[in-house]
C-alpha positions in Angstrom: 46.7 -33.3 -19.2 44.0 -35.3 -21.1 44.0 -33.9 -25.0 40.4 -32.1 -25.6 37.7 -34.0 -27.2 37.3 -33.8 -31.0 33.4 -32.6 -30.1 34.8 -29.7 -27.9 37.6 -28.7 -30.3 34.7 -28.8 -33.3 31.9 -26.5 -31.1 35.0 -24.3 -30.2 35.8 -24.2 -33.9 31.5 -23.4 -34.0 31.9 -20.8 -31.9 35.1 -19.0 -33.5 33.7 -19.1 -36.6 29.7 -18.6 -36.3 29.9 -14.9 -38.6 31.3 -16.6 -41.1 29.0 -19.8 -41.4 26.0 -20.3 -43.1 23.1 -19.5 -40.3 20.4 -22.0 -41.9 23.1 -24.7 -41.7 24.4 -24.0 -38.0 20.7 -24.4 -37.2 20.3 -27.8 -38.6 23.6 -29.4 -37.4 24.0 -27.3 -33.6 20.4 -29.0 -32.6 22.3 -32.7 -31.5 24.2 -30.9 -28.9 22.6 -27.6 -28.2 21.6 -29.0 -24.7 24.8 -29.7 -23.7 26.4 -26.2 -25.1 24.0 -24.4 -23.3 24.6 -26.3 -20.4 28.3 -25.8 -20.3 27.7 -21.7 -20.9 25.4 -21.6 -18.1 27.9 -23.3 -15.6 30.6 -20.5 -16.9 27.7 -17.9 -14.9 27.3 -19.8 -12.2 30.8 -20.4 -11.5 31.5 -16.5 -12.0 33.8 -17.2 -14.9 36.1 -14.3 -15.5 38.6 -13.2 -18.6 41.6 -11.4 -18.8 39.4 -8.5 -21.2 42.0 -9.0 -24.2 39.6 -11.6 -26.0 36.1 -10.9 -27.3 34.7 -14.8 -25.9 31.8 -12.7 -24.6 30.9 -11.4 -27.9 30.7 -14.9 -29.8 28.5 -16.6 -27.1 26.3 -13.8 -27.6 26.5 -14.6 -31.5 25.5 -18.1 -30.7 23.0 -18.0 -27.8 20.0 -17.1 -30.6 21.0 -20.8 -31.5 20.9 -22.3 -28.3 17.9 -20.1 -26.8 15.8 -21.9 -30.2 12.3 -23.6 -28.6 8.5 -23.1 -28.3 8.7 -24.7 -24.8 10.5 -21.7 -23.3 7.9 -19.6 -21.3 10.5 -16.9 -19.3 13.0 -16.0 -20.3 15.9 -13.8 -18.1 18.9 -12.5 -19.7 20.6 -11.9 -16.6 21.2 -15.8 -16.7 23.3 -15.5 -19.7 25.8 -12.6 -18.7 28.6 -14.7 -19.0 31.5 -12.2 -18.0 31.2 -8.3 -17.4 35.0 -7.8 -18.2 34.6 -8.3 -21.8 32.3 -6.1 -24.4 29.4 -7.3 -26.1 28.1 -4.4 -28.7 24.9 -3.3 -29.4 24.4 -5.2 -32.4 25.2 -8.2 -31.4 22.5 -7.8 -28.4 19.9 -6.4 -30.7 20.7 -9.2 -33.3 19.7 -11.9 -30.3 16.3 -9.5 -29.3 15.6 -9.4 -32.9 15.2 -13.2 -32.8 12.8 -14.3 -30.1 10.3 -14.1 -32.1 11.0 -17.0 -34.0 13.4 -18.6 -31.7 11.0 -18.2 -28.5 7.9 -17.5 -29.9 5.6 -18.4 -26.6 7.0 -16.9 -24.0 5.3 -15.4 -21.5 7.7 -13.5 -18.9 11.2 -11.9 -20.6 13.5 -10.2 -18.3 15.8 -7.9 -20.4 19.1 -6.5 -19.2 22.4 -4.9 -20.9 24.9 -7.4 -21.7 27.7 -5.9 -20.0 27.2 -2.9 -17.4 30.3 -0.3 -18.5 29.7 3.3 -18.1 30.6 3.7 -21.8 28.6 0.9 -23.5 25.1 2.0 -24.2 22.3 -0.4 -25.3 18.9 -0.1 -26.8 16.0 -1.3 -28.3 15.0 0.2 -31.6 11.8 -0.9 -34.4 13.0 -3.6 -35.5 13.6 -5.1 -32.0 10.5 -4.2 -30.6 8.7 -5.8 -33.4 10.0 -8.8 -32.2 8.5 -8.4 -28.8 5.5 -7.4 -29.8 5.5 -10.4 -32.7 5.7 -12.9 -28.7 1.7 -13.4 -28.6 1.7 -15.1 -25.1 3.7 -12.4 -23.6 2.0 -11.3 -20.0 5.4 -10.2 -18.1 8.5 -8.0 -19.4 11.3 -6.2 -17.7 13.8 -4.3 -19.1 16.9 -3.0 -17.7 20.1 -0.6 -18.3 19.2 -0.6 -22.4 17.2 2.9 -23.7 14.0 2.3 -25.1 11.6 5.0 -26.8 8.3 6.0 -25.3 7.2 5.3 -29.0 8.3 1.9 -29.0 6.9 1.1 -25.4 3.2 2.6 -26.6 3.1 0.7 -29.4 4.1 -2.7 -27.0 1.3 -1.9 -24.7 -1.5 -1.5 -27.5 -0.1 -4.6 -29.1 0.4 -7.1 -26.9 -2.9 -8.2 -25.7 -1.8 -10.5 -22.9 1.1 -7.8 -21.5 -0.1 -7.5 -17.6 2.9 -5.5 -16.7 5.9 -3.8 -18.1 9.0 -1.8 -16.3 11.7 -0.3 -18.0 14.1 2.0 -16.4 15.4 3.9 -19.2 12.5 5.4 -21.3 13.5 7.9 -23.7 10.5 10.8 -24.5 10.8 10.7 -28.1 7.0 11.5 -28.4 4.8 13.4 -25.7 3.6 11.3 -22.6 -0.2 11.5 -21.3 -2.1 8.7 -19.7 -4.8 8.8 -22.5 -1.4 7.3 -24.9 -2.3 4.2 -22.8 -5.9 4.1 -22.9 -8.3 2.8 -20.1 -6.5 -0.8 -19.9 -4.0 0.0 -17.7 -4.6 0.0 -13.9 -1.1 1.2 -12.3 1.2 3.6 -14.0 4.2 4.8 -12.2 6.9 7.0 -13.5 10.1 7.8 -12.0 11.5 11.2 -13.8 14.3 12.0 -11.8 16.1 11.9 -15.0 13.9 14.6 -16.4 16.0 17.4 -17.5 18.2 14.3 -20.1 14.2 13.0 -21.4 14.4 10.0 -19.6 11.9 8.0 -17.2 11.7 4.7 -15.8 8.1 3.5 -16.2 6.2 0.5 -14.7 2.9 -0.3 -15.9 0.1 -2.9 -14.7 -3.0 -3.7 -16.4 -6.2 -3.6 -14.4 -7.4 -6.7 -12.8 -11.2 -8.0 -12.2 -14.1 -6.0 -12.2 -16.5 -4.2 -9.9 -16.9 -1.1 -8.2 -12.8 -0.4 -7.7 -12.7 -0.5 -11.4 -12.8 3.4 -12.6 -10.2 3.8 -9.5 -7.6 1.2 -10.5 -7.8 2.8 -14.1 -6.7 5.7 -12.6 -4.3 5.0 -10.4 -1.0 7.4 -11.8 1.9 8.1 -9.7 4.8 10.7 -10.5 8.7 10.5 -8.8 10.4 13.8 -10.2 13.5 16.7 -9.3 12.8 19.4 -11.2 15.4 22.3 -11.3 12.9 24.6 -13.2 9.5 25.0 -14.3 9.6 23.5 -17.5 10.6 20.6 -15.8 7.3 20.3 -14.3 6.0 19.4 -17.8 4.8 16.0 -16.9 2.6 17.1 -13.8 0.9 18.6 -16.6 0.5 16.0 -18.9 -0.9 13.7 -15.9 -2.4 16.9 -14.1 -6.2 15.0 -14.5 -5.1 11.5 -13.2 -2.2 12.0 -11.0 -3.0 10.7 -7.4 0.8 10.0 -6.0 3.5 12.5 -6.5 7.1 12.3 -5.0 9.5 15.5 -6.0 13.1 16.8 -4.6 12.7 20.3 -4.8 16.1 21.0 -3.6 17.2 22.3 -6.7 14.1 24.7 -7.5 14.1 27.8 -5.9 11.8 29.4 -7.9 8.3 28.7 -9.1 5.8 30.8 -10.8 3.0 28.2 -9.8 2.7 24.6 -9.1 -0.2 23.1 -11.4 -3.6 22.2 -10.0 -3.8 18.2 -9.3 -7.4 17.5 -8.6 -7.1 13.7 -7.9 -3.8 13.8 -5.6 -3.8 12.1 -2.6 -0.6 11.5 -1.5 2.6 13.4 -1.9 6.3 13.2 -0.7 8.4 16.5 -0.9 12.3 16.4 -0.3 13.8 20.1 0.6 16.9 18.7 1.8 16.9 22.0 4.0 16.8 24.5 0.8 14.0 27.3 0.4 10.1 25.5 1.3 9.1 28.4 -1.4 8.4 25.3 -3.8 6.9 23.3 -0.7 4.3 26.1 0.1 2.9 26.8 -3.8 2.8 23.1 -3.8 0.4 23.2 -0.5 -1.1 26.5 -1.8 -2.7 24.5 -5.2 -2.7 21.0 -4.0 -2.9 20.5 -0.1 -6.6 20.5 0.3 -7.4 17.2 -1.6 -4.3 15.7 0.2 -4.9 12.4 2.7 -1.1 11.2 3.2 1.7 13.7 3.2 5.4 12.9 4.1 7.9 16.1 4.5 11.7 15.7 4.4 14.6 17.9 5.4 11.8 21.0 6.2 14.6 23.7 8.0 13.6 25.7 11.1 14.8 28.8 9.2 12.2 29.2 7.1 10.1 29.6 9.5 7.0 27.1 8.5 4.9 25.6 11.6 2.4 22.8 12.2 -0.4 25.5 11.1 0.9 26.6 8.0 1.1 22.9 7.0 -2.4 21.6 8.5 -4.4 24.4 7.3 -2.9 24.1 3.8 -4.0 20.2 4.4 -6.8 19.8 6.4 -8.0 16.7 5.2 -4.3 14.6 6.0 -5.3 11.2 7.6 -1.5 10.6 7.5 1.5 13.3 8.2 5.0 12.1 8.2 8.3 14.0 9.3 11.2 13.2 8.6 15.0 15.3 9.5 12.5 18.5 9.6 12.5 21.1 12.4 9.4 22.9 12.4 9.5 26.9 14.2 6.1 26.0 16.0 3.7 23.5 18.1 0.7 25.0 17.4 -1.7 22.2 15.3 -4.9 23.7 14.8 -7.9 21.6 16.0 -10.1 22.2 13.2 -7.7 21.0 10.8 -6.3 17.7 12.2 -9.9 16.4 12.3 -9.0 13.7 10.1 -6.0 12.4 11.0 -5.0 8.8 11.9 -1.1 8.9 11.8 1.1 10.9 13.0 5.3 10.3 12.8 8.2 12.8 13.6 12.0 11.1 12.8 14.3 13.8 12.9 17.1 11.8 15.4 20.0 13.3 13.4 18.9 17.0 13.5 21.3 19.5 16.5 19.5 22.6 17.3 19.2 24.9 20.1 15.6 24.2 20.1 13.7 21.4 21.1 11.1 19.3 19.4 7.6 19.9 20.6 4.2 17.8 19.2 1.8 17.8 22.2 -0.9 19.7 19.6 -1.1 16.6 17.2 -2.2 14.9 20.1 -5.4 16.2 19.9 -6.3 14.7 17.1 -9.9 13.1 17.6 -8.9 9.9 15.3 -5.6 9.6 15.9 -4.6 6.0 15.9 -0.9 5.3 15.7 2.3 7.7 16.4 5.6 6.8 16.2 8.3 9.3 17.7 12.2 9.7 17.4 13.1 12.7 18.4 16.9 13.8 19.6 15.6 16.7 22.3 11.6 16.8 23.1 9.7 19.6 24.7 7.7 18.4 27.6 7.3 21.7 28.9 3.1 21.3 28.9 3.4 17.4 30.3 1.5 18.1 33.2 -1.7 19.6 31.4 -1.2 16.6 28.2 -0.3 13.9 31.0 -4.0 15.2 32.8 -5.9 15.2 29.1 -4.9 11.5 28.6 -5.6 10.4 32.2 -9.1 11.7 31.9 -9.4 10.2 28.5 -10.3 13.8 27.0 -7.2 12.8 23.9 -5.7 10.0 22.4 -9.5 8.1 22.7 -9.0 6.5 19.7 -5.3 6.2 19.8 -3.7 1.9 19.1 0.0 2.2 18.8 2.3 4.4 20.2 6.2 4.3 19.5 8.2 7.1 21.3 12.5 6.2 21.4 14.9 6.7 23.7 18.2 9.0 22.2 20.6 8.8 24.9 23.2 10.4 22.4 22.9 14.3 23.7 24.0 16.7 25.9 21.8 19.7 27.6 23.7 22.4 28.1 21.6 23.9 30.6 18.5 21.1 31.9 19.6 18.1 34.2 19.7 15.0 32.1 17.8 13.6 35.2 14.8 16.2 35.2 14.3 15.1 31.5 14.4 11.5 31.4 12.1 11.6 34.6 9.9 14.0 31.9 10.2 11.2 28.9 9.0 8.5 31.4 6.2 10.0 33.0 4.6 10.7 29.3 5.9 7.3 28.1 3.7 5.7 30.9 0.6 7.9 30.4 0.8 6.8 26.7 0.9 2.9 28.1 -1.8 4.0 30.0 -3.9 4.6 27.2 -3.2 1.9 24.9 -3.2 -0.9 27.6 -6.9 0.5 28.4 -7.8 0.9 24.9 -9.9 2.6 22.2 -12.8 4.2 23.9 
């Protein structure tokens, strides 16, 4: 074995020792061979380095990386580069202390990609004042991430009026240390998305985008707000409030809300994703009660047959849907009402997983005067009325407008009481009226 070289032995000796030196001094004598220190950390990532989780090797690299990461040239910056081992801890001063530096170590970058040093379950990280004074001191700054470490809503309001340049922010742990409205973040902001499935611990993921270019889709994209949220009761609905006035997207698991007074009134909403993972549609329905009318895209999940809800209840809350999407629901009844599918262009039903006496009937939606595209996975369907739909599509009197059509085979059932042959003769004969109809054309 070749002995080590006295210039590895001394940045070892660096290394080991770097709380106890003089920082002005390690900056002026690391600079000859900060290149090839860096270097050498950077292979330990690539090559996956491990440790045995008895030394605390991770801890010191962190204490010198604000050494080696030390130049105006760097324009990103992605700390998930510099994870060195995931075995070892790194504590949350020690990553602060290295955030707390860009701003003189890096002071023109433009992208920064945060994440935790290490990802235990019991190692928590965040970013607090004197952090985020760093960030916002990085002038040139147009592109940040950050993930796994808290941040407070505070701290990310005062980012976003700060940094002039900032074109888009994400971080996945926000912590609601002051009250959230879209007028925090004034009018230069064209996306804002929140995810509060974490609601009921004050904590959101948030992604932001400024607006871009001018013209007449400006006062839309500055209002462009959309909500992801499980609220177990109604004081978690606290943020539909806040964003009642701009919210246009809302996504909510009301599986664990059973009871509602009222859901609040969302004048701009257009498109909306409820999950009832087959629990009471009691949420579901005050939702469509306040809310369906404005409503262009709607997409239902896990919707049981035993509550009794049917195409009608749903259309006529929503009469305007250009869009309605099904997906593992079971609805008690085939009964779309003309008058209120006037609008729509889309139509999909996925439920291939669902085992129920009953069987899956749609033939109303096809009347539909727009409708363009439907896509179809059903495990049993009704064609009890093929002969009359089969005739209404030969004669061009439905489906005029109609361009795609997706309707697959399940093969994975057994009737209990129908031939298998009678009903696969059924699924082909309205298969090819529906290649009938798109072959021909839009009318």
């Amino acid at each position: 074995m070749e002995p080590p070289l006295l210039l590895d032995l001394a940045i070892k000796a660096l290394i080991d020792n770097i709380d106890k030196l003089d920082k002005d001094l390690v900056k002026t004598i690391i600079v000859p061979f900060r290149q090839k220190m860096l270097k050498e950390m950077l292979e330990m990532v690539r090559l996956n380095r491990r440790c045995n989780g008895q030394d605390d090797h991770n801890d010191k690299q962190w204490a010198i990386l604000p050494f080696l990461i030390n130049s105006k040239n760097y324009t990103k910056l992605d700390l998930l580069d510099l994870m060195v081992c995931d075995s070892c801890t790194v504590t949350n001063s020690r990553f602060q202390e290295f955030i707390r530096g860009l701003r003189l170590n890096t002071p023109n970058l433009r992208e920064l990609i945060i994440y935790a040093p290490v990802l235990h379950d019991n190692e928590k990280f965040s970013l607090d004042e004197r952090e985020l004074n760093s960030i916002i001191q990085l002038k040139n700054l147009a592109f940040l991430k950050i993930y796994f470490v808290q941040v407070p809503l505070s701290g990310i309001l005062d980012i976003s009026r700060r940094c002039e340049k900032l074109e888009e922010i994400f971080v996945d742990i926000v912590i609601l240390d002051v009250e959230f409205s879209y007028d925090a973040f004034g009018d230069d902001f064209a996306n804002l998305h929140i995810d509060a499935y974490n609601i009921k611990h004050r904590q959101v993921s948030l992604m932001m985008k400024r607006k871009i270019g001018m013209g007449p889709k400006y006062k839309d994209n500055t209002q462009d707000v959309r909500l992801k949220l499980q609220p177990e009761k109604n004081q978690d609905l606290f943020l539909v409030q806040w964003f009642a006035e701009k919210l246009k997207e809302i996504e909510f698991d009301s599986s664990q809300m059973e009871n509602i007074d009222e859901f609040p009134h969302l004048p701009q909403l257009k498109k909306a994703m409820i999950i009832c993972n087959s629990k009471s549609v009691h949420v579901l329905r005050c939702f469509m009660k306040r809310n369906g009318e404005s409503l262009q895209e709607l997409s239902l999940c896990q919707v049981s047959i035993r509550d009794k809800i049917a195409f009608s209840e749903i259309l006529n809350f929503c009469p305007n849907l250009q869009s309605l999407a099904l997906h593992c629901c079971s609805l008690s009844a085939n009964d779309a009402p003309f008058d209120a599918i006037q609008q729509l262009k889309q139509f999909s039903w996925c439920s291939k997983n669902i085992d129920y006496r009953d069987k899956f009937a749609f033939s109303s939606i096809l009347s539909a005067p727009l409708l363009e595209d439907i896509n179809i996975d059903l495990s049993k369907i009704d064609f009890s009325d093929n002969a009359t739909i089969i005739g209404r599509i030969q004669k061009r009197e439905i489906l005029r407008n109609i361009k795609k059509i997706n309707m697959v085979r399940r093969m994975n059932f057994i009737f209990e009481d129908e031939d298998d042959s009678s009903y696969w003769t059924s699924f082909t004969e309205l298969e090819n009226a529906f290649a009938s109809v798109i072959s021909a054309g839009p009318l």
